[in-house]
N, C-alpha and C positions, 0 to 999 in steps of 0.2 A: 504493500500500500504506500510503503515510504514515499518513491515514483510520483504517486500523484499530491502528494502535498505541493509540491513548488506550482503546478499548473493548476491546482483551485483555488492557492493564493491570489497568483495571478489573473485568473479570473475573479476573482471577488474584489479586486484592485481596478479591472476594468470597469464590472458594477458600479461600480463607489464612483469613480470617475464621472461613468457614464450618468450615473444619477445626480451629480455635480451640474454635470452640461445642463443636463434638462432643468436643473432646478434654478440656473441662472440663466437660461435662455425665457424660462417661463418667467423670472425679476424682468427683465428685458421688455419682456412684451408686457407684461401689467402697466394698466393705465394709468397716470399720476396722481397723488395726493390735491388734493386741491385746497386751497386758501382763498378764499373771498372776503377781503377787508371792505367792510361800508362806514363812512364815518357819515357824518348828521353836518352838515351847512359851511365846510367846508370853504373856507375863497381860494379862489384860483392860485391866487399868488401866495398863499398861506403857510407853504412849505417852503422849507431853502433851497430845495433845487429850483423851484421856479421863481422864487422872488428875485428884483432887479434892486429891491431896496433892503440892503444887507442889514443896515442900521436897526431896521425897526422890524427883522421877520422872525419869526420865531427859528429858533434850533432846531433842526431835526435831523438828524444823522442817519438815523435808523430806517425814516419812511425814503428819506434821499437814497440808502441802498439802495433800496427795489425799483428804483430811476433809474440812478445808474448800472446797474447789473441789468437790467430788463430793457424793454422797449416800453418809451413813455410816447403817450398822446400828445399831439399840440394840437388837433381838433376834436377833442371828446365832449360830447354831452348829455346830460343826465336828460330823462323823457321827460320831466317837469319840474319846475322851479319849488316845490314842495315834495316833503317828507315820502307822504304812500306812495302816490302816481307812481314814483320811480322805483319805490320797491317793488311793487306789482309788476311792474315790466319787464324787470330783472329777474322775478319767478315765474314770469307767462311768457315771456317772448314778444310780447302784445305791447300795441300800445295802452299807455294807461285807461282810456275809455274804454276801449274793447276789452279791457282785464275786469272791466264792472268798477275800476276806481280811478275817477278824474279828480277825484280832491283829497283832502285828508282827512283819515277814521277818526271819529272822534269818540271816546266813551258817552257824551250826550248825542244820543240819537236826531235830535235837533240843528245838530251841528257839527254834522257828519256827512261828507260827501261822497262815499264808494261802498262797495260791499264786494270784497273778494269773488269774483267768478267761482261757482262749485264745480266746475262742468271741465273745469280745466287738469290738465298735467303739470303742476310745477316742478319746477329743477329738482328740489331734493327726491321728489318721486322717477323722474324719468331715470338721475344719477342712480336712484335705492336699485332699478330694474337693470342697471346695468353692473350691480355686485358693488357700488358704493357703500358704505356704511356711514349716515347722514346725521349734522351736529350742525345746531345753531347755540351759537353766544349772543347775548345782548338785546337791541331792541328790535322789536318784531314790526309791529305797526301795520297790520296788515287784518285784524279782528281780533275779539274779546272773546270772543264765544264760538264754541264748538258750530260749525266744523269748519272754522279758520283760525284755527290756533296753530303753531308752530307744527305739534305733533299731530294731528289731524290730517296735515297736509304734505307728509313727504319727512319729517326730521322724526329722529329715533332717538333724540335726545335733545332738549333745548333746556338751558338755563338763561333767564334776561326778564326782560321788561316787554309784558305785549303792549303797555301805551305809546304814548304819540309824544310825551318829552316828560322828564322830572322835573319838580317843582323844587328840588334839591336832591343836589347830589349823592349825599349823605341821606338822607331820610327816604329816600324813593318813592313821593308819593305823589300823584295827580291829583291835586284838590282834594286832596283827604283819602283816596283812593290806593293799596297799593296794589301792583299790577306787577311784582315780581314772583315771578314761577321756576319753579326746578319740575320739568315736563308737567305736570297738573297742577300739582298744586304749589300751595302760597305759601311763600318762604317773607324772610325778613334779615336777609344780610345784614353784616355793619361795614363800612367802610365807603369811601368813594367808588363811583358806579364806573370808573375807568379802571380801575383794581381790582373790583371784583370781575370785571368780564375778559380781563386778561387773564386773571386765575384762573378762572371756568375754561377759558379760549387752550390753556396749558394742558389741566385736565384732558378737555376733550383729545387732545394732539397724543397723549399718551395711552386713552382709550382706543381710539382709533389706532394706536403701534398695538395694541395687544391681540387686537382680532385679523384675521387673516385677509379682511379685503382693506383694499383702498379708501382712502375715508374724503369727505367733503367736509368743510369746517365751513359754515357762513358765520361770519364775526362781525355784530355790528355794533359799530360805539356808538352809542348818544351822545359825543364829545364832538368837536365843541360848538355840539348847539348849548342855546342859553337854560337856565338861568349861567352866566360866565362865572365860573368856581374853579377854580382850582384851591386844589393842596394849598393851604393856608403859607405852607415852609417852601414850597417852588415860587408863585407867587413873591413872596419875600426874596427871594434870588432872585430873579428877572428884577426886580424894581433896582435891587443893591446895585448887578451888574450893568442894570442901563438906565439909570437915573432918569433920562433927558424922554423916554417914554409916555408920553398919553397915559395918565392911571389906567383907563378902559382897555386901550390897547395893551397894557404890562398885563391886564388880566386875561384876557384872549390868548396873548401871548405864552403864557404859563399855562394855561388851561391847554393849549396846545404842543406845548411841548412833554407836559405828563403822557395827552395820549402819543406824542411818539417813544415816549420811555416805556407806555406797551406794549407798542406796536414791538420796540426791541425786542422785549422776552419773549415774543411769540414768535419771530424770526430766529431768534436767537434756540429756542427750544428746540425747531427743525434742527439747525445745523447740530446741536447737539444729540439730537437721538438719530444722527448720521442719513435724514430723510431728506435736508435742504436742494438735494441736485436730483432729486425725481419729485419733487412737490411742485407745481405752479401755485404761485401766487398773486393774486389782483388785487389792487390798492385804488378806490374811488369815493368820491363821494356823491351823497343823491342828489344835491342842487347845488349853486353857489354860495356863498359868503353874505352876509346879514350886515349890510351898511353902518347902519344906526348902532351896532356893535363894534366895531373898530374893524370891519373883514376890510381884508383887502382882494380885492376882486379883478386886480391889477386895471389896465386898460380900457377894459370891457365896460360899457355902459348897464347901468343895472343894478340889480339885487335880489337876495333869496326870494321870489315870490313872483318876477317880471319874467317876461318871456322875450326880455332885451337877454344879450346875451351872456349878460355880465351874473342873472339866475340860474342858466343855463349849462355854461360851458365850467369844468370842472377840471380837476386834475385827474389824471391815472395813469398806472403803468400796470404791467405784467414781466413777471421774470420766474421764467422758466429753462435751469441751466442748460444748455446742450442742445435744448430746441429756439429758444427767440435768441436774437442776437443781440447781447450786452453792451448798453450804451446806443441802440437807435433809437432816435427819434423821428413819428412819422407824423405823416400830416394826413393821412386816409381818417376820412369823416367816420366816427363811431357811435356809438351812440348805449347808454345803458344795456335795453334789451339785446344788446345782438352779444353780451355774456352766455345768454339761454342757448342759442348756436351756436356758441364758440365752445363751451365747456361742453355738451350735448355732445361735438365732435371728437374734443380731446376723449372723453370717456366713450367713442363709437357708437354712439346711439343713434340711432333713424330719428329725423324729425321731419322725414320729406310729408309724411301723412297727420304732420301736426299742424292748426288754422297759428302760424303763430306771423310776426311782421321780422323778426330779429333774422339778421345776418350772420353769420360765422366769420370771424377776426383772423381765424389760423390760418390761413394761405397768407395774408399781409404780415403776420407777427413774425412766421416765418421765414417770409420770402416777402421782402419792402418792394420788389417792383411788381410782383403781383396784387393788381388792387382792383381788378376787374369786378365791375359792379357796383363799384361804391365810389370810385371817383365825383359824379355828379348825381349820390342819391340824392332820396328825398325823404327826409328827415322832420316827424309830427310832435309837438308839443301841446301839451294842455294840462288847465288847473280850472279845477271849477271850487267855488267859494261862497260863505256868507258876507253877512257881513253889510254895512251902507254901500262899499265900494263895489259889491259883487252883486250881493242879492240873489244870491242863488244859480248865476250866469258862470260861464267859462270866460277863460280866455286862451288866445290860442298864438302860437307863433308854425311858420311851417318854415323851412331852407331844401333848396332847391341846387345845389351848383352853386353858382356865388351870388346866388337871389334869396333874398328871408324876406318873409312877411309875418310883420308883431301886430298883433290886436294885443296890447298888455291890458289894458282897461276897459270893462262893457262901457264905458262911456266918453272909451278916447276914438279917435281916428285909426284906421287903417293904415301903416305903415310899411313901406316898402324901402329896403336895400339893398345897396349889393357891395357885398362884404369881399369882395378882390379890391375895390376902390376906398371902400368903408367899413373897414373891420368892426369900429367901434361903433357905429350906429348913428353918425352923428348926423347924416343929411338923408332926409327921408326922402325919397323921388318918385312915391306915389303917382302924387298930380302930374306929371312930368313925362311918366311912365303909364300910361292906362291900360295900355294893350298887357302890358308884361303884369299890372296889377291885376285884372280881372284874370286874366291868363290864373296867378297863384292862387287869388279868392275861390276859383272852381276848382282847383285841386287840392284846397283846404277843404271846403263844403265835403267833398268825398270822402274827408276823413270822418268830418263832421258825421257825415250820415253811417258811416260804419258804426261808430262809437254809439251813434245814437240808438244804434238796434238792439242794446245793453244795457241791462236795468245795471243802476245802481245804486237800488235802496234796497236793505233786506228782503226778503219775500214774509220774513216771520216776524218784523217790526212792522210792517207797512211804513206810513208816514203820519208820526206821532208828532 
């Protein structure tokens, strides 16, 4: 028998081997980890990669990574100048009215503009079907009530806030109301709401290493939308360090630089549990910068709420090692929902048989001069609102190529530009332009009337 000892070694040397291969050719082909950062109101120029005024931007090292190692936008825009519309987007594919939400959820039924589509596939379900294992942190903003709660609809784990903003950072509460859940039920953390949702956001990252699929993290901060709080002791840093600061701004500014000191630990956390260079991760926000608060919105005319573009147009990037090429920046027109296609693809899923509006990003992230189809789309906005200003009415912006038309106000004029000549907004050429105006009023109306075929008041509230 002696004889055959040396050749079933070696054969058993060859198994082990061979089962080696298969077992990193199958790492190889498994589909990436994914990271989806959302932060809450965001200004354009609000981070240090993009700001031009060094003096007065906040520090951010950690979210300027994922710029520079990724490919960053310089045309990205969120689907609507408020909070839901654009989360809705980002989970349907859809524009915000066709997702059943053109305004924002509110807990008074009175003063509530959408009600989540039931009828739909969102992301974390289509991701779940294709062997994801699916985790939200932070604020939801999408419904209170079953069956549009986080876990209802696609996550297998949510820890955060289903309301629409805190009334304090530290107490988590909406008008008396709190709204923080660990998947059903009502919890009561202590601590600042940017600290605990990077803690939960770590958790998650390490539950998801434990199980054998691929995992989906959506992580949304409510930072820094207002109430402006920061850390009492960062705050007191920024002022030390830049005396000559706007008090409103030192507080914006520390309120934003905390959440990029979470944004670190959670980047930070990939590279440490050795998953950084197959993870993708996206960095955006759902509207622009809030004026009357110190944002800077850079150039852009506007503010969180306008469908000038200064509410609109946002920061993002994507970095994903090995596949996007580190340090581009492109200028193909993007826009929220076309996340729902671009991660749908990274994770191989069909959505040729899904009613959705979203484009897929992967051919341009990985290849900048492929940008076929999107060069001169056609890109829909809208917000509908209460309120004196609104009264219950929309308003709406569409771009077109280097033609936008803003209706920001039911009570202002029709607005026409074109942003190759007039980035910022500043000469309206409407009257000037009739043919090219009425031209975009009809192929706004067309959005109009999609959206319109879309209830967006519960069916189980009616209209109280």
């Amino acid at each position: 028998m002696k004889p055959f000892l040396p050749t079933l070694s070696i054969l058993a040397i060859i198994t082990l081997l061979a089962g080696h291969r298969n077992t990193i050719q199958a790492e190889s082909n498994r589909p990436p980890n994914i990271v989806f950062v959302m932060v809450d109101d965001l200004g354009r120029n609000d981070i240090g990669f993009e700001s031009v005024r060094p003096e007065i931007a906040p520090r951010t090292p950690h979210i300027d990574s994922l710029f520079r190692d990724g490919v960053s936008f310089r045309n990205f825009y969120a689907n609507s100048p408020v909070c839901s519309p654009t989360r809705a987007a980002l989970m349907t594919g859809m524009y915000p009215d066709r997702a059943g939400v053109p305004g924002v959820i509110r807990q008074n039924p009175k003063d509530s503009w959408g009600h989540l589509r039931e009828d739909m596939v969102l992301l974390p379900e289509l991701l779940k079907s294709q062997g994801y294992a699916t985790f939200m942190v932070g604020k939801w903003h999408l419904g209170y009530d079953k069956p549009n709660r986080p876990n209802d609809r696609g996550f297998e784990s949510f820890r955060g806030f289903l309301g629409d903003m805190m009334d304090d950072y530290f107490e988590h509460r909406r008008s008396g109301v709190n709204w923080m859940r660990a998947n059903e039920q009502e919890i009561d953390p202590s601590g600042h709401a940017t600290d605990l949702f990077t803690d939960w956001a770590i958790d998650a990252i390490r539950a998801g290493l434990a199980g054998p699929r691929p995992f989906f993290l959506y992580l949304a901060y409510n930072a820094p939308h207002s109430p402006i709080q920061p850390p009492p002791e960062l705050l007191e840093q920024v002022r030390r360090q830049r005396p000559n600061l706007d008090p409103k701004r030192a507080a914006l500014v520390a309120l934003i630089e905390h959440l990029d000191s979470g944004v670190g630990r959670v980047v930070e956390e990939l590279r440490r549990a050795g998953i950084d260079q197959n993870t993708l991760v996206v960095f955006t926000s759902d509207n622009g910068g809030q004026l009357d608060l110190e944002a800077d919105n850079g150039p852009w005319r506007g503010t969180k709420g306008d469908t000038f573009e200064g509410g609109l147009r946002v920061v993002c990037a994507a970095r994903w090692p090995g596949q996007f090429p580190a340090g581009l920046k492109t200028n193909v027109t993007a826009i929220t929902s076309d996340w729902f296609a671009t991660l749908a693809e990274v994770a191989r899923a069909d959505v040729s048989k899904h009613e959705i509006d979203s484009k897929s990003l992967l051919r341009p992230l990985k290849n900048p001069s492929d940008t076929s189809g999107l060069d001169d789309r056609e890109t829909y906005f809208v917000r509908r609102e209460g309120g004196p200003a609104f009264a219950g009415k929309t308003i709406e912006g569409l771009r077109a190529g280097r033609w936008k038309l803003v209706l920001n106000r039911p009570t202002e004029p029709i607005r026409l530009f074109d942003l190759n000549d007039d980035p910022y907004e500043t000469n309206d050429i409407a009257a000037k332009n009739l043919a090219k105006t009425r031209e975009m009023v009809s192929r706004l109306q067309l959005h109009v009337q999609k959206g319109g075929q879309i209830p967006w008041r519960s069916p189980k509230k009616g209209a109280e």
